[in-house]
VOGU-3710 file (C-alpha; in Angstrom, 3 decimals, decimal comma):
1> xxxxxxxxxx> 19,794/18,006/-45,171  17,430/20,719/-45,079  18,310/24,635/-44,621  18,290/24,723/-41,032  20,926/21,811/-40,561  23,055/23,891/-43,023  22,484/26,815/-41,224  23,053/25,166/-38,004  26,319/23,985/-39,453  27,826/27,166/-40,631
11> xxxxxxxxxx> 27,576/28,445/-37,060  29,149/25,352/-35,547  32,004/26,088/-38,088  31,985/30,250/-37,184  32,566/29,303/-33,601  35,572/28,048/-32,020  34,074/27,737/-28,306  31,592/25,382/-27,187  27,910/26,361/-27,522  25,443/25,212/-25,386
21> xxxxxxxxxx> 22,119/23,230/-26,967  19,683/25,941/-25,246  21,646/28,608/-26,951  21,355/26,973/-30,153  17,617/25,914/-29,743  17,163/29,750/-29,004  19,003/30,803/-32,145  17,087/28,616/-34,442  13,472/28,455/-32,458  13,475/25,108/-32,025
31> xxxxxxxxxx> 13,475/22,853/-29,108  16,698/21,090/-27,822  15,500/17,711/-28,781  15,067/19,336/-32,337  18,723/20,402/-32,019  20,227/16,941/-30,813  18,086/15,296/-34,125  19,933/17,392/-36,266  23,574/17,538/-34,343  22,670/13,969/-35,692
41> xxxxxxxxxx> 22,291/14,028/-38,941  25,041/16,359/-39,352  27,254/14,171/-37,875  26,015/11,535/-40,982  26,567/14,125/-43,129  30,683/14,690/-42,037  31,111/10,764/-42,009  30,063/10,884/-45,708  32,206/13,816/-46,952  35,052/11,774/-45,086
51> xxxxxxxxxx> 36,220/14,997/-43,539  38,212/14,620/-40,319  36,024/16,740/-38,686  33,576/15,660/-35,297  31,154/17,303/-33,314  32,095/17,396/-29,910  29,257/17,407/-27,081  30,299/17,942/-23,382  27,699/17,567/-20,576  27,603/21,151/-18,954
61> xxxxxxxxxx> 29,492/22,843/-21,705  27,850/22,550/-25,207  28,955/21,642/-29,035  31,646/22,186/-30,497  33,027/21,313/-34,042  36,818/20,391/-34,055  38,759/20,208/-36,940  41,292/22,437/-38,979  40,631/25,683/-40,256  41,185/24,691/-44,110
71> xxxxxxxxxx> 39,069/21,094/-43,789  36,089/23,607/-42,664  36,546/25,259/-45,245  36,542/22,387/-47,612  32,741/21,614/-45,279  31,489/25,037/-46,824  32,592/24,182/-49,996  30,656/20,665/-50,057  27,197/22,652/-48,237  26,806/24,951/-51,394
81> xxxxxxxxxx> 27,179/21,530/-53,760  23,522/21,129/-54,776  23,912/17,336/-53,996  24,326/18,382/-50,390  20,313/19,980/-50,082  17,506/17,745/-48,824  17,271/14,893/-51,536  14,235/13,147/-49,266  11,750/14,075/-51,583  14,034/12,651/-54,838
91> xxxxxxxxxx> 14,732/9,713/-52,973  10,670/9,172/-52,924  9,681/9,592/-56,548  12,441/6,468/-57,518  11,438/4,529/-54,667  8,177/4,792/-55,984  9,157/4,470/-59,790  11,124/1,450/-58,785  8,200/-0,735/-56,740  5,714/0,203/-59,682
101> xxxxxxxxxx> 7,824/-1,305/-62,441  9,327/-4,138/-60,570  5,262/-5,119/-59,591  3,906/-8,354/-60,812  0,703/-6,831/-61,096  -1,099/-3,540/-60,607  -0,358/-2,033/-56,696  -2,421/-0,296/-54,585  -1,869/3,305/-53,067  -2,301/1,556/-49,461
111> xxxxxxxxxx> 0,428/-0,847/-50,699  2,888/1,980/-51,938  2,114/3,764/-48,473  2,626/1,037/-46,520  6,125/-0,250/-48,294  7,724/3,786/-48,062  6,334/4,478/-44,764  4,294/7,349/-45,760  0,776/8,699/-46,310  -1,434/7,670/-48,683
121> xxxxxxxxxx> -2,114/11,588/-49,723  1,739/11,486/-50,082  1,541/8,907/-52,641  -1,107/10,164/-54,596  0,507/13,832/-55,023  3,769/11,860/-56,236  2,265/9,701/-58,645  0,957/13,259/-60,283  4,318/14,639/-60,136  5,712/10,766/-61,872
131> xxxxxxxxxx> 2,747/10,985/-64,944  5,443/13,174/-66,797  8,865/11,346/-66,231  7,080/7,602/-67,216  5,665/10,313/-70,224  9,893/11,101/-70,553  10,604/7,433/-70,889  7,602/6,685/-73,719  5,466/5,266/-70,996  2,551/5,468/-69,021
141> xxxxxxxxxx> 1,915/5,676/-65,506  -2,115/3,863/-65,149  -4,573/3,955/-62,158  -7,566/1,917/-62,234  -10,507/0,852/-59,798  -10,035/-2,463/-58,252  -6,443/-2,909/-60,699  -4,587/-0,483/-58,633  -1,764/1,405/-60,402  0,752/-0,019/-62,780
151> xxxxxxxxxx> 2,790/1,287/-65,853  2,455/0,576/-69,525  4,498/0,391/-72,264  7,524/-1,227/-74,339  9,335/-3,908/-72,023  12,376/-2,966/-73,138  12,243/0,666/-71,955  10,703/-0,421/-68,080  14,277/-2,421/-68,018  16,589/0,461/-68,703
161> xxxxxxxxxx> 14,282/2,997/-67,258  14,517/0,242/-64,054  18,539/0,237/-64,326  18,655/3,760/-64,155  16,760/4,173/-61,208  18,353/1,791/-59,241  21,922/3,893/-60,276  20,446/7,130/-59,530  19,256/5,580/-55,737  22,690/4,268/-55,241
171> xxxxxxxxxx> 24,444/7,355/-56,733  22,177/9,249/-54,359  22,894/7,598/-51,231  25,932/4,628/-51,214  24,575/3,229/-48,324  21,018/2,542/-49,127  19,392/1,218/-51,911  21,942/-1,587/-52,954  21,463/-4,575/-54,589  21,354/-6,581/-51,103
181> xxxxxxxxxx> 17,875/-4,433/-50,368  15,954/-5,352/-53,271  17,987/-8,149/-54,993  17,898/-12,024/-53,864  21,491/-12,747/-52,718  20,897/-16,119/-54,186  20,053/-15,081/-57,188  22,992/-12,233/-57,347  25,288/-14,886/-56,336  24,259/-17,460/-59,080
191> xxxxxxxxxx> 24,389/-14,229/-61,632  27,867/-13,253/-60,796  29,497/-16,531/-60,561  27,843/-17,087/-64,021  29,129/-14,398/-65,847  32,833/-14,465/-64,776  32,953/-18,395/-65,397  31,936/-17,455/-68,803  34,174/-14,617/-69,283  37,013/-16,939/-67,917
201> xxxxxxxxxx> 36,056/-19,635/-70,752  36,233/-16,660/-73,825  39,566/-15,684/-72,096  38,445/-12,124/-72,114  39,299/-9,115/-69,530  36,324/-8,484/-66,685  35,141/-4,731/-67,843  35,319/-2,647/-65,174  30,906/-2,079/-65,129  30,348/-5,547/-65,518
211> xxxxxxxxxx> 27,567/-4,690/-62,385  25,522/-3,237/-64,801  25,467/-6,280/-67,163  24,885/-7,960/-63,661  21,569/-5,952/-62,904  20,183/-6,510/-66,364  20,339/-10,061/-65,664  18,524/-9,708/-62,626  15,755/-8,027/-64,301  15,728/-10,256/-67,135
221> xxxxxxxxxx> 15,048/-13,159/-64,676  12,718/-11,263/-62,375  10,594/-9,829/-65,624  10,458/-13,058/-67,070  9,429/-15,057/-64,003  6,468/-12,564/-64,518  5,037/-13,250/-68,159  7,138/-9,674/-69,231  9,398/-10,643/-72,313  11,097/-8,268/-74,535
231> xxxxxxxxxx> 10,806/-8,363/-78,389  13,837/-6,601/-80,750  13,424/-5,313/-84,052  15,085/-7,013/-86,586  17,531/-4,932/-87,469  18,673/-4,722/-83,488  18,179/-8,554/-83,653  20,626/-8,284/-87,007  23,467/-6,330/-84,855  24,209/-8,967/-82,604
241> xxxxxxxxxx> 23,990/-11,925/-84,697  26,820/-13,985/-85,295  28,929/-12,151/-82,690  31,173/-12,807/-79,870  28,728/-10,871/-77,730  25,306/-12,889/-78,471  27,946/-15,974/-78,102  28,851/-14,598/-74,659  25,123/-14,274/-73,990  23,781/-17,525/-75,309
251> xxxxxxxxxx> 26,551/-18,865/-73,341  25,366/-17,156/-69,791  21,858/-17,994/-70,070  22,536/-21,583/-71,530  24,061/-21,648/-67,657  21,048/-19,509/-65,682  18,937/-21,919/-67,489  20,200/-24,869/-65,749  19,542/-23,256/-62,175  16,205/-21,144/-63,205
261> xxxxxxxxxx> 12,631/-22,955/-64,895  12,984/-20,175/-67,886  12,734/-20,550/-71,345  15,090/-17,878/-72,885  13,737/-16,530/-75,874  16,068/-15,185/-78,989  15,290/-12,036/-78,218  16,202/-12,536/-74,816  19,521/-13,381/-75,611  19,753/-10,714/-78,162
271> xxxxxxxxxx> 18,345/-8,346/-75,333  21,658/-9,529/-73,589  23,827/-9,319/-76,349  22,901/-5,582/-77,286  24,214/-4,617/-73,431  27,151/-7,072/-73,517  28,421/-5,527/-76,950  28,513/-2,364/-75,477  30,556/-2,812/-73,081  33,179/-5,653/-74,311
281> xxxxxxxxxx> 33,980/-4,571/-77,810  33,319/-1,216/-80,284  34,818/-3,043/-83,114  31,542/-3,472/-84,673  30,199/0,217/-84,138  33,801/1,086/-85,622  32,557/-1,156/-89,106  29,149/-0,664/-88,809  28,869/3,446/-88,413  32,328/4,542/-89,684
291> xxxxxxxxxx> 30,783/6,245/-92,474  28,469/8,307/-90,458  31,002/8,738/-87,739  33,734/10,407/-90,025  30,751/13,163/-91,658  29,550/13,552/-88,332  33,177/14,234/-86,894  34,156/16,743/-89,850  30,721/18,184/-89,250  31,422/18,985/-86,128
301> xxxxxxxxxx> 34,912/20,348/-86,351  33,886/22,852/-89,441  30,972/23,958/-87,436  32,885/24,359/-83,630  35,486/26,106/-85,564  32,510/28,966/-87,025  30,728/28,921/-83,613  34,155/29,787/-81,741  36,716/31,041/-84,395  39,026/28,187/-83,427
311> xxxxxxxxxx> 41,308/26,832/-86,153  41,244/23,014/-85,850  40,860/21,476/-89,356  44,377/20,135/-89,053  44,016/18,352/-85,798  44,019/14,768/-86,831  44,211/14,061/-82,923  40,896/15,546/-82,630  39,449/13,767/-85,985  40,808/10,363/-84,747
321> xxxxxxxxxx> 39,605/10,560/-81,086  36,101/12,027/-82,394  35,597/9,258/-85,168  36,622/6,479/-82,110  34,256/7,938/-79,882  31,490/8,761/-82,498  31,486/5,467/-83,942  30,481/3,805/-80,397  27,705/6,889/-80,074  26,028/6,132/-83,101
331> xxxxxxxxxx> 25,389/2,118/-81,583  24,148/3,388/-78,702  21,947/5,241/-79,930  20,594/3,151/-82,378  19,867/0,197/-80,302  18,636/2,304/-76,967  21,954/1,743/-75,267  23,086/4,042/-72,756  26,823/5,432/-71,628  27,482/6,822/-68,261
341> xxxxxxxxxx> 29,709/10,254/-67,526  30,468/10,722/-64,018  31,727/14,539/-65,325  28,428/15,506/-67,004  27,581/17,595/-65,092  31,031/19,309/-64,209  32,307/19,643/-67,597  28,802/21,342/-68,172  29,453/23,488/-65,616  33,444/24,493/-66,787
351> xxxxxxxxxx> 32,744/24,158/-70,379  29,229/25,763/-70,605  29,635/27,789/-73,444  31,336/24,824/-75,820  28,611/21,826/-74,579  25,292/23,907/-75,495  27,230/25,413/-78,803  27,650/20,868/-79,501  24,160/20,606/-78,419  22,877/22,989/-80,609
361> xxxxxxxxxx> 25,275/21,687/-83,807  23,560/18,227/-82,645  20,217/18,905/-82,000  20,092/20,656/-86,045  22,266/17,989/-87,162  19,780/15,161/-86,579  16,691/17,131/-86,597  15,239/15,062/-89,321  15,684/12,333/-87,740  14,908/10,440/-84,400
371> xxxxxxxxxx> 18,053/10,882/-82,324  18,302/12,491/-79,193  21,895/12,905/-78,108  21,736/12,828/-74,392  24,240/14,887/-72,412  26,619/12,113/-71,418  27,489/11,801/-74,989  27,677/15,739/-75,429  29,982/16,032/-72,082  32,718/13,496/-74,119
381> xxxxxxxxxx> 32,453/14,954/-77,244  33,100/18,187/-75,216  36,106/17,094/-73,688  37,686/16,167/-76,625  37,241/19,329/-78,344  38,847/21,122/-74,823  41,522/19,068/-75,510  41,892/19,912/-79,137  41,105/24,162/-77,820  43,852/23,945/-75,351
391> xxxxxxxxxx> 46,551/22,568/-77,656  46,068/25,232/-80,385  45,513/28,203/-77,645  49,121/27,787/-76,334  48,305/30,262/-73,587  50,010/30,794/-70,077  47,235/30,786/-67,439  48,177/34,143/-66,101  47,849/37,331/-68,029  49,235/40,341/-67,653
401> xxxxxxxxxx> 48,259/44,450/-68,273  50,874/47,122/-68,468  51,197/49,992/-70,147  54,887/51,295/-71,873  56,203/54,427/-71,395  58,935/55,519/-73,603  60,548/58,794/-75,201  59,272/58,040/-78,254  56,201/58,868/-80,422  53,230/56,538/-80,597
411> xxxxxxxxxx> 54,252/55,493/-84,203  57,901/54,757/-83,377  56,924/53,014/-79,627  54,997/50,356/-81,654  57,870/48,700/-82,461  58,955/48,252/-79,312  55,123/46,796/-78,705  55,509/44,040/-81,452  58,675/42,694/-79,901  56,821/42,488/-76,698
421> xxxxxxxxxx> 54,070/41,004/-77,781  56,163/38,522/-80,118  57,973/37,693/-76,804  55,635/38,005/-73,872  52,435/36,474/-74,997  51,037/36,656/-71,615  51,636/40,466/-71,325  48,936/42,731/-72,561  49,877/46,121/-73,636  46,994/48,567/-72,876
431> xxxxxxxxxx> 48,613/51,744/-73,866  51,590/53,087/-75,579  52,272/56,823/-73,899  55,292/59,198/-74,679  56,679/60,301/-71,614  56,811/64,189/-70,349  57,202/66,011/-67,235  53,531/67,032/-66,999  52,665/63,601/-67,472  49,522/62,215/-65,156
441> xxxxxxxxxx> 49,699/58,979/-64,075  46,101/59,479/-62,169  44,712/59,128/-65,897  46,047/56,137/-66,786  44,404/52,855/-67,505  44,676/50,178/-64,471  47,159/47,867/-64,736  49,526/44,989/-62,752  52,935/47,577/-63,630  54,602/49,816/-65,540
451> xxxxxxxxxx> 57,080/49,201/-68,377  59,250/52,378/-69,029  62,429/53,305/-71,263  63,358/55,989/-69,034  63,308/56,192/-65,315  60,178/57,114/-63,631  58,252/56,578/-60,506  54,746/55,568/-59,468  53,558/55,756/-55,378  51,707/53,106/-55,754
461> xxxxxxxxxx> 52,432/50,329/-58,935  55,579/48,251/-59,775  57,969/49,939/-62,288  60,477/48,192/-64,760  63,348/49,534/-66,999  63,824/48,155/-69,675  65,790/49,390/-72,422  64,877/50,817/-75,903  66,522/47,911/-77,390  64,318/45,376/-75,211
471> xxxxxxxxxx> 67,546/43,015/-74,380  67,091/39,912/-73,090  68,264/40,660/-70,277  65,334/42,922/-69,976  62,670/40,107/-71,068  64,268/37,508/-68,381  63,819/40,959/-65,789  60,011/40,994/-66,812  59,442/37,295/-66,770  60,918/37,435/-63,758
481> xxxxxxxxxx> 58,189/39,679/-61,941  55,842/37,568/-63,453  56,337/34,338/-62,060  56,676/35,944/-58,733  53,586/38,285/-58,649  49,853/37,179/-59,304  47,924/39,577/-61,804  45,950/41,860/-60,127  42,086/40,993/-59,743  39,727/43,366/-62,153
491> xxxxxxxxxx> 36,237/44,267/-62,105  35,352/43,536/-65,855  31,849/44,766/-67,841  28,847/42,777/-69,448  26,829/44,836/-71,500  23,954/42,536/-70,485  21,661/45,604/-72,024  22,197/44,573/-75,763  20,676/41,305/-74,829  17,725/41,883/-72,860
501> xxxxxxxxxx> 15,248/44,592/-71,493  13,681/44,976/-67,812  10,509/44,204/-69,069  12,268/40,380/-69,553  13,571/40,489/-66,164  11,264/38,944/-63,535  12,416/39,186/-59,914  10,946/36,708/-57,303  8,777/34,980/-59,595  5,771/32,604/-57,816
511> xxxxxxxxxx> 5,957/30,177/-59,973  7,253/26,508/-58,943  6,271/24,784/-61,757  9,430/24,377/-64,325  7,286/23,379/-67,166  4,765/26,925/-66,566  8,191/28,941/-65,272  9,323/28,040/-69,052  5,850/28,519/-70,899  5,435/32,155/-69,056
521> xxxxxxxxxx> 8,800/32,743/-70,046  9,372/32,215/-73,725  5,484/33,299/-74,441  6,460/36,943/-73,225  9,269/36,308/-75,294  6,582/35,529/-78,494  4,375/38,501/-77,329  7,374/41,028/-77,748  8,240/39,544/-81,202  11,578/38,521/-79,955
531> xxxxxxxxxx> 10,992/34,620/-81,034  8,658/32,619/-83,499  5,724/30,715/-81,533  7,180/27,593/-82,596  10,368/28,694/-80,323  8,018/28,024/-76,806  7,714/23,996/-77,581  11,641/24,077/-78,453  12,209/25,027/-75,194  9,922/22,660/-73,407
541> xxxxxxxxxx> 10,746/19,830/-75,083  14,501/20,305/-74,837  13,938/20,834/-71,017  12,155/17,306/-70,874  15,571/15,561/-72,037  18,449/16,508/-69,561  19,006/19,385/-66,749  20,504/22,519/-67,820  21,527/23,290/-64,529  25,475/25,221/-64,819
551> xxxxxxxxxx> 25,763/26,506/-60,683  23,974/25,921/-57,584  20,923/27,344/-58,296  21,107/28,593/-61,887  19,697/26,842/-64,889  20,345/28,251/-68,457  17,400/26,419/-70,659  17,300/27,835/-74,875  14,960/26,763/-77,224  15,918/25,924/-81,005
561> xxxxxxxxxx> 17,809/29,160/-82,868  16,387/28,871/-85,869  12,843/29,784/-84,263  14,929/33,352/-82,708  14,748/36,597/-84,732  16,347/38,548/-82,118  18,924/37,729/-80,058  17,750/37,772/-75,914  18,486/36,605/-72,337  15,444/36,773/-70,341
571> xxxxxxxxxx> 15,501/36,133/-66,552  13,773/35,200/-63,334  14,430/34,730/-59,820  12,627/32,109/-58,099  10,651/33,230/-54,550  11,210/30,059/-53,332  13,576/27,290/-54,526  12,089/25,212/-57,518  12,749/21,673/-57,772  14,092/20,873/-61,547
581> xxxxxxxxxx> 14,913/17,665/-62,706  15,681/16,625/-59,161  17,837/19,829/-58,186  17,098/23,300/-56,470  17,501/26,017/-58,923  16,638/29,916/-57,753  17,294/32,054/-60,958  16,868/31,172/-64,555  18,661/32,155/-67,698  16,239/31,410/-70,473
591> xxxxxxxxxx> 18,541/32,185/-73,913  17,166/32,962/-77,038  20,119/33,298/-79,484  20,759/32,883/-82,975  23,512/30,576/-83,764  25,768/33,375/-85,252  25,434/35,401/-82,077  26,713/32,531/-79,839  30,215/33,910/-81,061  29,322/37,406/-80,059
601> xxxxxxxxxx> 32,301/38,255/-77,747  29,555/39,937/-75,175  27,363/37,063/-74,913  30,427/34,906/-74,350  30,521/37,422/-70,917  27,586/35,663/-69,834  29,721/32,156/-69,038  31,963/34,045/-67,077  29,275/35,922/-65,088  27,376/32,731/-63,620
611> xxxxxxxxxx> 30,824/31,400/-63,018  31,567/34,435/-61,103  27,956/33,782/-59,176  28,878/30,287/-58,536  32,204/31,403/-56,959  31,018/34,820/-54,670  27,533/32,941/-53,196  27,126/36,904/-51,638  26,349/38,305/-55,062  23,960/35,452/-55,967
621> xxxxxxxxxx> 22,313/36,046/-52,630  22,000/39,883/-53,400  20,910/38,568/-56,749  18,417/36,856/-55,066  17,444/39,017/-52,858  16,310/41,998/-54,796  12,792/42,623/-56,302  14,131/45,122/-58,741  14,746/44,537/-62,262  16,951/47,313/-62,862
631> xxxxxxxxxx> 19,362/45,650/-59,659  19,140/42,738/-61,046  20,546/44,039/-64,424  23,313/46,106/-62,920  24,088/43,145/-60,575  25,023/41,069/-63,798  26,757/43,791/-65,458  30,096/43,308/-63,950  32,783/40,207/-62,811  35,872/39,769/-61,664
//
């Protein structure tokens, strides 16, 4: 849906009379036909976010969107979810990633054209754009004279690269892209029956993904039909051997063989095996990896507990669940399997600050060697840690300033401050003031109320009595006014200045490249002796993995810390919205920090900022808006 069908749709929602299509038309310059086209799509759009919302038309009288107040709000809501921008162009690239690496043979541009119904131009400019994601994926994307175009490269990695496209089509849009579009129903049929007869036979439990073993099978047969085998290492061919898995397998395509002219290879079956083990048992990764599971796990928990000053040592919880979990990670990624997160992306977005401080623990952890840990493994290992954070904080959401007024000195009032504290955890005192008649309360801090030994009055906050002797009676009064009253909201202060300079601050940049955004970036960041020149490939090859994408529209990429000697944020606003790993981002956040600085309790502000951004879309737009660096600084400096 592109800007003027949101557009289009926030004044349908501002309006509760019907407006007429030549009004509309007017509004947006557009003709009336223009307007019906997209009254049309938007009405696609509602049926997918299953809102009970319609777009009335009325002959003579106009549009009109009916629906409750609060389920338009929930529309807004789903409009500023970066999934809900024009994903046309997205939908293109795997369309076109899909046909090239499902192709007997080379295929011709006219080919491409003519099978995704666009230009030939079209498909030349995307095949540019698709050099560096079959680059991504250790392959490479080949046009020749007379051949066509095709893709090179392992067999193994065109199946999973194939598998992930297909998911990313169907995640994309439900109702396109399915298996019944590109898939042989015979075929699927054959597949399915095959596997759950022998599933059945081995008495085991149907995993809820089984479609994904399903698809590999369909690839399997397709690739094979067309001279493309697979070949496994020997120690991924030792993995499998003599388990229930590669019996499971062996079993399947013992079956498929009796339908299909195809010689299964042992690799084949291996091939099989490797998927079918992740998903039915993590026994063996529990045997085989338990060693490096349980230094990886205590690894992790010494070095989360530096980063963020959390005590967890004694959490055998956490140790247990992060062992489980670890072991299964290490399979995977030794034998190229993948694991899907449907909460990436979220728990990115809630959790920012503890994901990149387990990427970055990762990322040094096995920099000798050849692991990449992807982010779907990051967002679980995050979770868990949450967990462990939230059972050790033992913290009441709500939190509380007053200040205490008493008779007594500062020195004797602070014991009245430790049993308040002891017993009202949530309660912040600010300030500990000894009461007299020319007292100003135009000078004191801001706060939700006033505590007080002796009577006073305020015109304008709360005031409650307590007694020197802080009685329970007193503590059930304060609780009390607590659970009935919601803390008041407070501008708070970033000292974004410590961590950057104007001259790093570049508003409206032209760029709409990510890779050059990066490179122009970090190098400014080189030239002002802020980073090592090693530190400007860190960052470019960590963007190649995964999307650092925390709100709609920001992305906070960081290079490797050990290539930082001084701590720095630089930024940019984007002139136009740049397309980044398949999403719109306007501003970027481009961190260079040194690992003991991610504990700093003002860069820890910066978390809180963008999810203060993501929540008031007016400030982001202001952000957005200005061409001033200094704005742009003081515009960060503060939250609620």
């Amino acid at each position: 849906m592109n800007q003027r069908q949101k557009s289009l749709i926030y004044q349908l929602i501002e309006s509760n009379s019907y407006i007429t299509t030549k009004a509309l038309a007017d509004s947006f310059n557009v003709s009336e036909r223009t307007i019906h086209s997209d009254l049309n799509k938007i009405e696609a759009f509602l049926t997918e976010t299953q809102l009970p919302l319609a777009i009335q038309r009325k002959k003579g009288t106009g549009i009109l969107l009916s629906g409750l107040p609060h389920e338009k709000e929930l529309l807004k809501q789903s409009l500023n979810d970066p999934s809900a921008l024009d994903t046309d162009n997205d939908q293109l690239q795997r369309m076109l990633v899909f046909h090239l690496l499902v192709a007997k043979d080379g295929i011709s541009l006219d080919e491409l054209a003519e099978k995704l119904f666009v230009s030939r131009r079209t498909i030349q400019k995307e095949l540019t754009t698709l050099e560096a994601f079959f680059r991504q994926h250790h392959l490479q994307l080949v046009s020749k004279t007379r051949l066509g175009t095709f893709v090179t490269g392992d067999e193994t990695k065109k199946r999973q690269v194939l598998v992930k496209i297909l998911r990313d089509m169907q995640k994309a849009d439900p109702k396109s892209t399915s298996l019944t579009e590109f898939f042989a129903q015979d075929t699927v049929k054959v597949i399915q029956s095959t596997l759950r007869d022998v599933i059945l036979e081995n008495q085991l439990e149907p995993p809820a993904e089984l479609s994904s073993i399903e698809v590999h099978i369909y690839f399997m047969l397709e690739r094979m039909k067309q001279g493309q085998k697979v070949t496994l290492s020997e120690d991924e061919n030792r993995a499998v051997n003599h388990t229930q898995a590669q019996t499971i397998s062996s079993q399947v395509l013992a079956k498929l063989a009796t339908v299909y002219p195809i010689e299964f290879s042992p690799d084949e079956i291996n091939y099989l095996a490797l998927r079918i083990a992740n998903l039915f048992s993590v026994s063996q990764a529990a045997d085989r990896f338990e060693n490096e599971s349980q230094e990886l796990a205590a690894h992790l928990i010494d070095q989360v507990q530096q980063f963020l000053d959390y005590s967890l040592a004694d959490d055998q919880l956490l140790a247990q669940n992060l062992i489980s979990h670890l072991s299964s990670t290490y399979f995977r990624l030794n034998y190229g399997l993948a694991i899907s997160n449907p909460l990436t992306e979220n728990v990115f977005s809630t959790y920012t600050q503890l994901f990149l401080v387990l990427q970055l623990i990762l990322e040094d952890y096995f920099e000798a060697e050849a692991f990449y840990v992807p982010q779907d493994e990051i967002a679980y290992l995050t979770i868990h840690f949450q967990a462990a954070i939230e059972r050790h904080q033992h913290k009441k959401t709500r939190n509380y300033q007053t200040i205490l007024v008493s008779e007594y000195s500062r020195g004797m009032a602070t014991f009245l401050e430790a049993r308040l504290n002891r017993e009202l955890p949530e309660l912040t005192i600010l300030d500990l003031i000894e009461y007299s008649p020319e007292m100003r309360f135009e000078d004191l801090p801001a706060v939700d109320f006033i505590l007080t030994t002796l009577p006073v009055q305020h015109d304008e906050l709360p005031v409650i009595e307590i007694s020197p002797m802080i009685t329970e009676t007193d503590l059930a009064q304060v609780n009390k006014y607590m659970l009935e009253h919601i803390p008041n909201k407070r501008i708070k202060s970033f000292d974004l200045s410590v961590f950057t300079n104007p001259f790093l601050i570049f508003p409206k940049l032209a760029l709409t490249d990510p890779t050059e955004i990066l490179s122009f970036m970090s190098t400014i960041l080189v030239e002002n002796d802020y980073v090592c020149p090693e530190f400007v490939a860190s960052v470019l090859e960590r963007d190649q993995h995964s999307s650092t994408r925390v709100a709609a529209f920001v992305t906070l990429p960081h290079g490797n810390p050990m290539y930082v000697k001084a701590s720095t944020i630089s930024i940019a606003t984007m002139q136009q919205p740049v397309t980044w790993h398949g999403e719109q981002i306007r501003c970027v956040f481009l961190l260079a920090i040194k690992k003991e600085d991610l504990k700093n309790a003002e860069f820890k502000k910066l978390f809180s900022v963008i999810r203060y951004l993501e929540k008031q879309p007016e400030r982001l737009h202001q952000l957005l808006e200005t061409d001033q660096p200094l704005e742009i600084l003081t515009l960060l400096s503060s939250y609620e």
